[in-house]
C-alpha positions in Angstrom: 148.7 226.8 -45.5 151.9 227.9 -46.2 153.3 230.9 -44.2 157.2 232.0 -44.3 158.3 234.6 -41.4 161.3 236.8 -42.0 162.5 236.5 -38.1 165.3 238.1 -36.4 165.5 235.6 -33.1 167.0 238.6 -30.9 163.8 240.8 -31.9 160.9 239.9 -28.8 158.3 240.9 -31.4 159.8 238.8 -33.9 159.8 235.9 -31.2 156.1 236.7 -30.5 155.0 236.7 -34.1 157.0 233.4 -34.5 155.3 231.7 -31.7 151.6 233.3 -32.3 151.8 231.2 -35.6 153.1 228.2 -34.1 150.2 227.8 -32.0 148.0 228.2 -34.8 149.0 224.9 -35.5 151.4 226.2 -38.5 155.1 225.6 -38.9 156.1 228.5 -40.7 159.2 228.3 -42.8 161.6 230.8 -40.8 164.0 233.1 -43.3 167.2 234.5 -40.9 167.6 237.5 -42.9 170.2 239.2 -41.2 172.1 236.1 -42.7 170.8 235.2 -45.7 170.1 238.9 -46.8 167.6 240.4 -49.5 167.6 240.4 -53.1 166.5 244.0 -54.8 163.9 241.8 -56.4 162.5 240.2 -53.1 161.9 243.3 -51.1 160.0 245.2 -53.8 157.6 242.4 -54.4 157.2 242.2 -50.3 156.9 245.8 -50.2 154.6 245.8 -53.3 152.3 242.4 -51.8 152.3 244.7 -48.3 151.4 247.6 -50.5 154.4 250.0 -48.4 157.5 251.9 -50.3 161.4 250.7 -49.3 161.1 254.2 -46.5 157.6 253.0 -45.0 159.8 249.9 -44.1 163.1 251.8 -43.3 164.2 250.4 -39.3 165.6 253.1 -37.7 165.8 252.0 -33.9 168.9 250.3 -33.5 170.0 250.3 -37.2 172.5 252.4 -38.9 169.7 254.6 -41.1 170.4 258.0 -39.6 174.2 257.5 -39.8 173.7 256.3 -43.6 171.7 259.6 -43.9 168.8 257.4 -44.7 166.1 259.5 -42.6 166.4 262.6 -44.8 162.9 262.8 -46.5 165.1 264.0 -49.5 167.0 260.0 -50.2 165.0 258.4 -52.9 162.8 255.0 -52.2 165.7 253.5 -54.5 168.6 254.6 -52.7 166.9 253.2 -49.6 166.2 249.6 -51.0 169.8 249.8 -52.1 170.9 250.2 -48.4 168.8 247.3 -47.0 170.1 244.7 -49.6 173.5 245.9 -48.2 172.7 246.0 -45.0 169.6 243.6 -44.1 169.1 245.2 -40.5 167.5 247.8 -42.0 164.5 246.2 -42.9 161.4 246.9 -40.4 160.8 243.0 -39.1 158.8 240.8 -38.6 157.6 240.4 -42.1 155.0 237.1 -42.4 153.6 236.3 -45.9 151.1 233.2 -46.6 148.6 232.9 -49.8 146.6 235.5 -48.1 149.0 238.5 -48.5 151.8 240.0 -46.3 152.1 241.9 -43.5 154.6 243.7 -41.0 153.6 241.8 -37.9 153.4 245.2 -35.3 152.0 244.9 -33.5 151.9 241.0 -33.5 148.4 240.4 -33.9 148.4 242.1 -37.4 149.6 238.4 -38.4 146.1 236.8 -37.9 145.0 238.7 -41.1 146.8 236.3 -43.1 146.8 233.1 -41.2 
């Protein structure tokens, strides 16, 4: 089965969801999106598979949403996915996708769904 991960290594959960699918016997292919980034196009198909809008997924904890003005409930779901393909932080993580779906892997065990 194929299964990708969208992994920030500095993120523990991330780490977690990484190695729970590892010792399923997978080797996942691993997407460093702080560095590669997001295409417009990829996050609203992820969003769309996960069946969340651009703000469901919005990271604030240690991101620069609130000083972007992000968190107002009044900044469209476009505006937002504009900001993460800028700025790729923004994106709630881990995201893990296989032929069975996609989730947001929090808590970690929320991966097993698709695996």
């Amino acid at each position: 089965m194929a299964v990708t991960i969208y992994h920030r290594p500095q993120c523990s959960t991330s780490r977690a969801a990484l190695e729970l699918i590892c010792s399923r016997g997978i080797e996942p292919t691993i997407v460093l999106y702080a560095k590669t980034g997001w295409t417009q196009t990829q996050l609203a198909s992820l969003f769309e598979a996960m069946k969340v809008t651009p703000r469901d997924m919005l990271r604030v904890k240690g991101t620069p949403a609130q000083d972007l003005g992000l968190t107002d409930p009044a900044v469209s779901d476009a505006r937002i996915l504009a900001a993460m393909v800028e700025n790729p932080i923004l994106v709630e993580r881990p995201i893990v996708t296989s032929s069975k779906g996609a989730v947001l892997a929090r808590p970690v065990e929320r991966v097993l769904d698709i695996l």
